[in-house]
HTML snippet that shows the backbone in 3Dmol.js (N, CA, C, O; Angstrom):
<script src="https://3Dmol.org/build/3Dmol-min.js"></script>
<div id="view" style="width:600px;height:400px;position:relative"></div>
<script>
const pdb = `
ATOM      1  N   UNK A   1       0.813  -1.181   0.000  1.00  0.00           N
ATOM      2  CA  UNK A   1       0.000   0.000   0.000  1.00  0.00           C
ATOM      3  C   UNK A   1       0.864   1.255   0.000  1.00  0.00           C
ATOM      4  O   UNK A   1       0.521   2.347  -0.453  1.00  0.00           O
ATOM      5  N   UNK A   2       2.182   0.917   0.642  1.00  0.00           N
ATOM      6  CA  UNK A   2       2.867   2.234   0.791  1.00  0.00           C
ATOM      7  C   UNK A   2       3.280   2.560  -0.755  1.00  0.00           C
ATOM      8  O   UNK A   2       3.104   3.702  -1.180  1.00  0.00           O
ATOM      9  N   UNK A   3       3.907   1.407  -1.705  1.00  0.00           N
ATOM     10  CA  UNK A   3       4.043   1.953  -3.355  1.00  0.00           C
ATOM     11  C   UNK A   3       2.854   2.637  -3.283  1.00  0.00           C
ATOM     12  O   UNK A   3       2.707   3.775  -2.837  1.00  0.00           O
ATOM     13  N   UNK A   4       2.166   2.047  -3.650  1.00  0.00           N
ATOM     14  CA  UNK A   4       0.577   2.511  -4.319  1.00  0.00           C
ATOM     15  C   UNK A   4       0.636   3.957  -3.836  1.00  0.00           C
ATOM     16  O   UNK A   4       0.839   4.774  -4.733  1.00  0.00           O
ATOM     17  N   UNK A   5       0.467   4.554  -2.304  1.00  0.00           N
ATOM     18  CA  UNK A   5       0.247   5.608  -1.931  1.00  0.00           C
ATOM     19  C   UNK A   5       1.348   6.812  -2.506  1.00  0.00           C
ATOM     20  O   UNK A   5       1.195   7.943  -2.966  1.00  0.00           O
ATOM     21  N   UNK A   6       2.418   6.025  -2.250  1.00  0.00           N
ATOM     22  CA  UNK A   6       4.176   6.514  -2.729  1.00  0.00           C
ATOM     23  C   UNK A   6       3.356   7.338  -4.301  1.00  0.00           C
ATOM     24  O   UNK A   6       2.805   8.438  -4.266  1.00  0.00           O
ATOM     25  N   UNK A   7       3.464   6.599  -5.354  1.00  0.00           N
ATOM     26  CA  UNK A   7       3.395   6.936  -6.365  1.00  0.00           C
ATOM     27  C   UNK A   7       2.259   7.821  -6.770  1.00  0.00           C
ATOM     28  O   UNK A   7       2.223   8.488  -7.804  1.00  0.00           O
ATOM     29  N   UNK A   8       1.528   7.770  -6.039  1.00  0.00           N
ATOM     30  CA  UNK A   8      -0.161   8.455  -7.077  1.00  0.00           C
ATOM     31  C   UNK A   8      -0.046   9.582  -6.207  1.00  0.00           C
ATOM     32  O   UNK A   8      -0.809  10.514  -6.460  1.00  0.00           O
ATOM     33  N   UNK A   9       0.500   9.672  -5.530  1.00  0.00           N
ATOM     34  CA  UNK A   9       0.979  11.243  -4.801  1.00  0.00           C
ATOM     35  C   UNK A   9       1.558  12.155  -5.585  1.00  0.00           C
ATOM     36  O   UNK A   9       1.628  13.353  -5.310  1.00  0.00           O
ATOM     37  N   UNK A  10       2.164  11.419  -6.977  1.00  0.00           N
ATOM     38  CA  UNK A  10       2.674  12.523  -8.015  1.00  0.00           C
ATOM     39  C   UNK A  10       2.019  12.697  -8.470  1.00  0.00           C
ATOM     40  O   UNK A  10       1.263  11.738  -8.627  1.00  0.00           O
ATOM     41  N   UNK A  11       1.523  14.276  -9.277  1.00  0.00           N
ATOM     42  CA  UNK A  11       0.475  14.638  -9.941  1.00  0.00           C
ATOM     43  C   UNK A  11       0.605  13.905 -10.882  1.00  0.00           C
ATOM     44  O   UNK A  11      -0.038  12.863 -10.759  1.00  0.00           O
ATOM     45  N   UNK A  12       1.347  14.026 -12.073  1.00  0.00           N
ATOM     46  CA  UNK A  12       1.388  13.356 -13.000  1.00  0.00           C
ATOM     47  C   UNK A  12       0.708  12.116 -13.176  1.00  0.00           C
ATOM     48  O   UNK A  12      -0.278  11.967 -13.898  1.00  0.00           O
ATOM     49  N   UNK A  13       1.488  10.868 -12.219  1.00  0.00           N
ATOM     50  CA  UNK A  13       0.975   9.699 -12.023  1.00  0.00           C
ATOM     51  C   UNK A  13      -0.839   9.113 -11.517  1.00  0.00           C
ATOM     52  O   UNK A  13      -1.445   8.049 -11.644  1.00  0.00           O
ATOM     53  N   UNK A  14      -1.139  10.314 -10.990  1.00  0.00           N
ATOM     54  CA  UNK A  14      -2.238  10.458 -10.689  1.00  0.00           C
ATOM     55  C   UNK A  14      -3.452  10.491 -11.455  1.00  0.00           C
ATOM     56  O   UNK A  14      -4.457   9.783 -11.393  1.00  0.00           O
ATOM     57  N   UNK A  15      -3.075  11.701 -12.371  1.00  0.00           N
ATOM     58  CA  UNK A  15      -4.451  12.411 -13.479  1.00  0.00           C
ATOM     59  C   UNK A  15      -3.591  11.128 -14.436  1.00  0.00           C
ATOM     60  O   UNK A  15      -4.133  10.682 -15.447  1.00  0.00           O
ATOM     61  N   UNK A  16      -3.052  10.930 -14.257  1.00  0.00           N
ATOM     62  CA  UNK A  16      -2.937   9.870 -15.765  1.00  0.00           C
ATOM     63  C   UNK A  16      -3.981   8.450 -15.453  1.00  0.00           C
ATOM     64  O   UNK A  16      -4.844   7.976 -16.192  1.00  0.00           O
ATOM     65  N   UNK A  17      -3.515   7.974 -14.008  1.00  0.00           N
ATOM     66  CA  UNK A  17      -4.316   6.657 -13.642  1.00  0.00           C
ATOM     67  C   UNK A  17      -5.998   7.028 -13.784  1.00  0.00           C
ATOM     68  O   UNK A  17      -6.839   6.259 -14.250  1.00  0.00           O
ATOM     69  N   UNK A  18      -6.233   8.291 -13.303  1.00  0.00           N
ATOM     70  CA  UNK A  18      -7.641   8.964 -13.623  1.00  0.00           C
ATOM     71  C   UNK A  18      -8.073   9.026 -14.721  1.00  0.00           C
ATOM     72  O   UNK A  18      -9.223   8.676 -14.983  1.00  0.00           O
ATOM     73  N   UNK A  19      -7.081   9.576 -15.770  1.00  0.00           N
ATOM     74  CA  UNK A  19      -7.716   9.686 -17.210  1.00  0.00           C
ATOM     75  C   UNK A  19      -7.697   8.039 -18.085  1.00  0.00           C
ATOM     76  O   UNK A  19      -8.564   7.806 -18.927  1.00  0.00           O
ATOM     77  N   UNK A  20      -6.608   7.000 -17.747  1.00  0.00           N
ATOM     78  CA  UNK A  20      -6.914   5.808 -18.148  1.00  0.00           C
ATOM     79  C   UNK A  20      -8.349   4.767 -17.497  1.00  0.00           C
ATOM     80  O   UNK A  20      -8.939   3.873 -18.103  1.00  0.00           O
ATOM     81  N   UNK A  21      -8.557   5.186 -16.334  1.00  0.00           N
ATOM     82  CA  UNK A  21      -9.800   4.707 -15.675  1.00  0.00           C
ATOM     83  C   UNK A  21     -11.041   5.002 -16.314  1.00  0.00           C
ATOM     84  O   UNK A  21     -11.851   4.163 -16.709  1.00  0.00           O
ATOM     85  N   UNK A  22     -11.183   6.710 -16.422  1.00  0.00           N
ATOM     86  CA  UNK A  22     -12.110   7.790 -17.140  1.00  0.00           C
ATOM     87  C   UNK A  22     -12.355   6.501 -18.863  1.00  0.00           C
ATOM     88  O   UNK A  22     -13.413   6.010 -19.257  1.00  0.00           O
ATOM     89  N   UNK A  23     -11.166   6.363 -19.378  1.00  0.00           N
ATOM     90  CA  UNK A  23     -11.345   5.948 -20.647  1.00  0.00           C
ATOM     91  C   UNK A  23     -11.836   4.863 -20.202  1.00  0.00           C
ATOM     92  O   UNK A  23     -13.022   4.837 -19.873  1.00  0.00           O
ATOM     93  N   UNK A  24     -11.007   3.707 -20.093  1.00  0.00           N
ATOM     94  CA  UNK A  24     -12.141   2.677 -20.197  1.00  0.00           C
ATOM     95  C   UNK A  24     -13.309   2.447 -19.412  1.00  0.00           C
ATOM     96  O   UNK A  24     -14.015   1.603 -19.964  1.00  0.00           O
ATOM     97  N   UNK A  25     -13.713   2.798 -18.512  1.00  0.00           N
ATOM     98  CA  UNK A  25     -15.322   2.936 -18.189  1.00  0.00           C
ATOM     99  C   UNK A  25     -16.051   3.621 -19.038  1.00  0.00           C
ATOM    100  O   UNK A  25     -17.253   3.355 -19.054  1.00  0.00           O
ATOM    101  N   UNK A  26     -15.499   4.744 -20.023  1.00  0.00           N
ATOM    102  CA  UNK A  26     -16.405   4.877 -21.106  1.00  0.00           C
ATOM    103  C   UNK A  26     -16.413   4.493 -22.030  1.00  0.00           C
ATOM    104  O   UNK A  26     -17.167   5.000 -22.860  1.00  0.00           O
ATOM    105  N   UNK A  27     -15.433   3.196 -22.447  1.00  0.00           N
ATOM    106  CA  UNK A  27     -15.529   2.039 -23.328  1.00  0.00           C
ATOM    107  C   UNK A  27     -15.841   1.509 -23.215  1.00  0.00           C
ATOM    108  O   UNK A  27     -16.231   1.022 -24.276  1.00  0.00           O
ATOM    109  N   UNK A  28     -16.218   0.719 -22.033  1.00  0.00           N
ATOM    110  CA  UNK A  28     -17.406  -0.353 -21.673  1.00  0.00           C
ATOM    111  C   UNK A  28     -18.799   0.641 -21.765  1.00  0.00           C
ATOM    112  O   UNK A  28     -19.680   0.426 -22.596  1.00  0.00           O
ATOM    113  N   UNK A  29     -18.852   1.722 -20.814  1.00  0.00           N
ATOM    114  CA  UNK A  29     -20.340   2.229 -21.311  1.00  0.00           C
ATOM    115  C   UNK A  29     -20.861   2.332 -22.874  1.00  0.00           C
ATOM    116  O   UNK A  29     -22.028   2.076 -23.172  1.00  0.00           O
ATOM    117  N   UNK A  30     -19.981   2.690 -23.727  1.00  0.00           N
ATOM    118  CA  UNK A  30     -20.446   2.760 -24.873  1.00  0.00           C
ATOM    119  C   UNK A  30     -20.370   1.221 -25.495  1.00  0.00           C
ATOM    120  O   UNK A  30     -20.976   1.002 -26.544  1.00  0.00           O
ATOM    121  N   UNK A  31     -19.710   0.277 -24.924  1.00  0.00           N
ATOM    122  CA  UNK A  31     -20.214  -0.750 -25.493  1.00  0.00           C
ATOM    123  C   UNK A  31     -21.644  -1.435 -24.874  1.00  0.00           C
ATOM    124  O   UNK A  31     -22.300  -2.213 -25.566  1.00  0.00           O
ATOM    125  N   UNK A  32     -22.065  -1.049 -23.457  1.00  0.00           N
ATOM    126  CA  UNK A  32     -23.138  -0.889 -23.299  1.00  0.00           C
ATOM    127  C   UNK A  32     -24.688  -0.476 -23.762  1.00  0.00           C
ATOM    128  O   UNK A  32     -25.694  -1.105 -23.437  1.00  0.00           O
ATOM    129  N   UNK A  33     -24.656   0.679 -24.566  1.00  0.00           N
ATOM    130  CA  UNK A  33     -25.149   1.661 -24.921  1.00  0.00           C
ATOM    131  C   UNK A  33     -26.350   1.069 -25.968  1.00  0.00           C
ATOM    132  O   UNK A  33     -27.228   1.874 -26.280  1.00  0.00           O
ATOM    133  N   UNK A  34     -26.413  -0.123 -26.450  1.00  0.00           N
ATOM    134  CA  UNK A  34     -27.484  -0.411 -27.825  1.00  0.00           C
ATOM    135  C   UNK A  34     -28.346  -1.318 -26.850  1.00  0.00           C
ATOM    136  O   UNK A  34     -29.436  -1.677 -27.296  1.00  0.00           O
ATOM    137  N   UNK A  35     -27.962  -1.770 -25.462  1.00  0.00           N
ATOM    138  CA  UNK A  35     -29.486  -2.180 -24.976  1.00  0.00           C
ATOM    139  C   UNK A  35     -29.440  -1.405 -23.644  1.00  0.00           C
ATOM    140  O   UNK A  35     -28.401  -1.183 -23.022  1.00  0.00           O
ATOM    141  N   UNK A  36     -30.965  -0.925 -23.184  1.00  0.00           N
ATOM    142  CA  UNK A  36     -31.368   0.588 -22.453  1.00  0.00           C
ATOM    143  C   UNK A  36     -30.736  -0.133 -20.581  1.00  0.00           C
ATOM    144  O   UNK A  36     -30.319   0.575 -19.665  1.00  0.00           O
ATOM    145  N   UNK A  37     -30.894  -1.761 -20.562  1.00  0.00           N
ATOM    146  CA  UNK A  37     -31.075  -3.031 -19.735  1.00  0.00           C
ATOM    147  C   UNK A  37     -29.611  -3.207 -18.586  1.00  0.00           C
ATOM    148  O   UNK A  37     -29.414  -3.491 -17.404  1.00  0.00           O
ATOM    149  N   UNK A  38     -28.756  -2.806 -19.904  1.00  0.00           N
ATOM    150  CA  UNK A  38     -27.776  -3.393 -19.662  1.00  0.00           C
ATOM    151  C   UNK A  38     -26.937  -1.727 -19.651  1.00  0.00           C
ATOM    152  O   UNK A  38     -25.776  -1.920 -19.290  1.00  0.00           O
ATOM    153  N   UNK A  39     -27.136  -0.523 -19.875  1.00  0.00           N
ATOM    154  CA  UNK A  39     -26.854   0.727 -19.918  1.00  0.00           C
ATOM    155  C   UNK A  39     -27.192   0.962 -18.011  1.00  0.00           C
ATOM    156  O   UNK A  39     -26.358   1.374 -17.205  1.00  0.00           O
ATOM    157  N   UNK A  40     -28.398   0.623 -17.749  1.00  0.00           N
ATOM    158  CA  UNK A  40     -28.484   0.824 -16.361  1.00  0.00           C
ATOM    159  C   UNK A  40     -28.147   0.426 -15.571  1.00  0.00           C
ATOM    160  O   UNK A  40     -27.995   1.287 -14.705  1.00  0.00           O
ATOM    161  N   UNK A  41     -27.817  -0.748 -15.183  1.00  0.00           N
ATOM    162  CA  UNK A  41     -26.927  -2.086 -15.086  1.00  0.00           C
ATOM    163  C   UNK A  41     -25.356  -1.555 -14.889  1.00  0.00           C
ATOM    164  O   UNK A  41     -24.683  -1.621 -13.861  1.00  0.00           O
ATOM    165  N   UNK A  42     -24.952  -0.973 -16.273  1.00  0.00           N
ATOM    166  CA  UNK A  42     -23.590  -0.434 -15.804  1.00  0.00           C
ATOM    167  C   UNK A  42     -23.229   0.580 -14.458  1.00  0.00           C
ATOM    168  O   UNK A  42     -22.530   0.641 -13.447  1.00  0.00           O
ATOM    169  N   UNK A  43     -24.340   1.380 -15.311  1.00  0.00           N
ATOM    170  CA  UNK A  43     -24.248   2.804 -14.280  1.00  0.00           C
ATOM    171  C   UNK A  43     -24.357   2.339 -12.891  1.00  0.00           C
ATOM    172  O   UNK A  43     -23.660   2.701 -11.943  1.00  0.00           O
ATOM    173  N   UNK A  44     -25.503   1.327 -12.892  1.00  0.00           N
ATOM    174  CA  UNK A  44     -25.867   0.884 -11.463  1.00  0.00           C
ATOM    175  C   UNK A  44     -24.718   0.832 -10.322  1.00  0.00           C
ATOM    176  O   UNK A  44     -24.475   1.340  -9.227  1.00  0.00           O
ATOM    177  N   UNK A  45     -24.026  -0.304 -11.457  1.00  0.00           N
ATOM    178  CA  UNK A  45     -23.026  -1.244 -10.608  1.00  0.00           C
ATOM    179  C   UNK A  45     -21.604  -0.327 -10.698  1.00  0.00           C
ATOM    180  O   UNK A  45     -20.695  -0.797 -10.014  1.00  0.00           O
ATOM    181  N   UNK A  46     -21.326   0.723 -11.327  1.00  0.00           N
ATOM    182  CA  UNK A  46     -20.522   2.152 -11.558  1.00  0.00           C
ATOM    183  C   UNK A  46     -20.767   2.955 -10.006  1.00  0.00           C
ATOM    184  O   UNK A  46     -19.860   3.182  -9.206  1.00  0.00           O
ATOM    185  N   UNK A  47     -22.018   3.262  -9.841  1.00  0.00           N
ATOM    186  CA  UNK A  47     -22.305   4.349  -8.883  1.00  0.00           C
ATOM    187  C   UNK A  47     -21.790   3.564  -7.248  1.00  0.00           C
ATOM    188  O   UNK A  47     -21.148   3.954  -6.273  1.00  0.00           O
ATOM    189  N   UNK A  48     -22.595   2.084  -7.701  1.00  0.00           N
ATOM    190  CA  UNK A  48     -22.288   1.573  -6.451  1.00  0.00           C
ATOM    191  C   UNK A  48     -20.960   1.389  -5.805  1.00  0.00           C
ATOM    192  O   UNK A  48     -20.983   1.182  -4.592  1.00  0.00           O
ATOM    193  N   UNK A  49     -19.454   1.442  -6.586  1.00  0.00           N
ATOM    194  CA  UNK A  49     -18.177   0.850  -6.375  1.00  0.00           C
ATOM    195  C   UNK A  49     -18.132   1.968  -6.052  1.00  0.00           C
ATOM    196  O   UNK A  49     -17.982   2.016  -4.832  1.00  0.00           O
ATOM    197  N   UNK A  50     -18.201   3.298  -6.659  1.00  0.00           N
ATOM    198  CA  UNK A  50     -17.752   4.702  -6.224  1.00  0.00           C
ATOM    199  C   UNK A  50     -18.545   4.770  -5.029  1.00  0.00           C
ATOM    200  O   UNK A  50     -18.079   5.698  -4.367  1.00  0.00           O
ATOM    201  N   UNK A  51     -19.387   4.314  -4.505  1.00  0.00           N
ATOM    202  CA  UNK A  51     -19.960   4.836  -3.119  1.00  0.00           C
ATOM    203  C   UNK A  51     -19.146   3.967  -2.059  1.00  0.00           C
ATOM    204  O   UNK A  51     -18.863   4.526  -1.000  1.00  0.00           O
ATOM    205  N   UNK A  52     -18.739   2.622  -2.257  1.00  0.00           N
ATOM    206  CA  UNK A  52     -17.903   1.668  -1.476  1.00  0.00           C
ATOM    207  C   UNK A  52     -16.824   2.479  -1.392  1.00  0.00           C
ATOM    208  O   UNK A  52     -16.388   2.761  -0.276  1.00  0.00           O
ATOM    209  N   UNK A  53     -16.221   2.980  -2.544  1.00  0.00           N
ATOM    210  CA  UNK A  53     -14.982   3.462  -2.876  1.00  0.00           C
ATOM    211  C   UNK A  53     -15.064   4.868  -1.605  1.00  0.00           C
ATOM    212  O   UNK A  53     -14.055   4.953  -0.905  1.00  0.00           O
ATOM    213  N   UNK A  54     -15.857   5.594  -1.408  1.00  0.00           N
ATOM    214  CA  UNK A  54     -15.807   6.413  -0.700  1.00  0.00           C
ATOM    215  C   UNK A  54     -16.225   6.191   0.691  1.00  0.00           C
ATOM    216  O   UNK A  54     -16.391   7.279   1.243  1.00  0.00           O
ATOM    217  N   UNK A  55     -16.400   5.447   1.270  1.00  0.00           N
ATOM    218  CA  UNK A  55     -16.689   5.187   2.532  1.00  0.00           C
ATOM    219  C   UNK A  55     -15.615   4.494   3.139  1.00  0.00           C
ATOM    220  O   UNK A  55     -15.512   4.489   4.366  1.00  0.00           O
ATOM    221  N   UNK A  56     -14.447   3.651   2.087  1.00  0.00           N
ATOM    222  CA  UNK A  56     -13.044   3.230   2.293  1.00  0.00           C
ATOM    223  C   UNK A  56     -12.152   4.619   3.096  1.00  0.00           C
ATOM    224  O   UNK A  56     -10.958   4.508   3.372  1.00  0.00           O
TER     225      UNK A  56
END
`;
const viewer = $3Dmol.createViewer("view");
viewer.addModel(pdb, "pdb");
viewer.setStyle({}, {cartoon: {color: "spectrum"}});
viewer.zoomTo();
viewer.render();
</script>
């Protein structure tokens, strides 16, 4: 945990792990996107990790 913390403490290293995350969750959403079922489903199970994620 101490790497992990070590490193994403650099800006750089940081907005980059953010902007590669950012991308592919919106590559899976858009591969989501042609049934309405499975679009909500993502988001669902999206909103829910970020709420775990914040109570960590």
């Amino acid at each position: 945990m101490k790497f992990l913390r070590k490193y994403t403490a650099i800006p750089a290293v940081k907005y980059s792990v953010i902007a590669i995350a950012s991308l592919l969750w919106l590559v899976g959403f858009a591969d989501q996107l042609p049934d309405v079922t499975q679009t909500a489903k993502y988001v669902g199970i999206s909103l829910l990790m970020v709420a775990v994620a914040a109570m960590a």
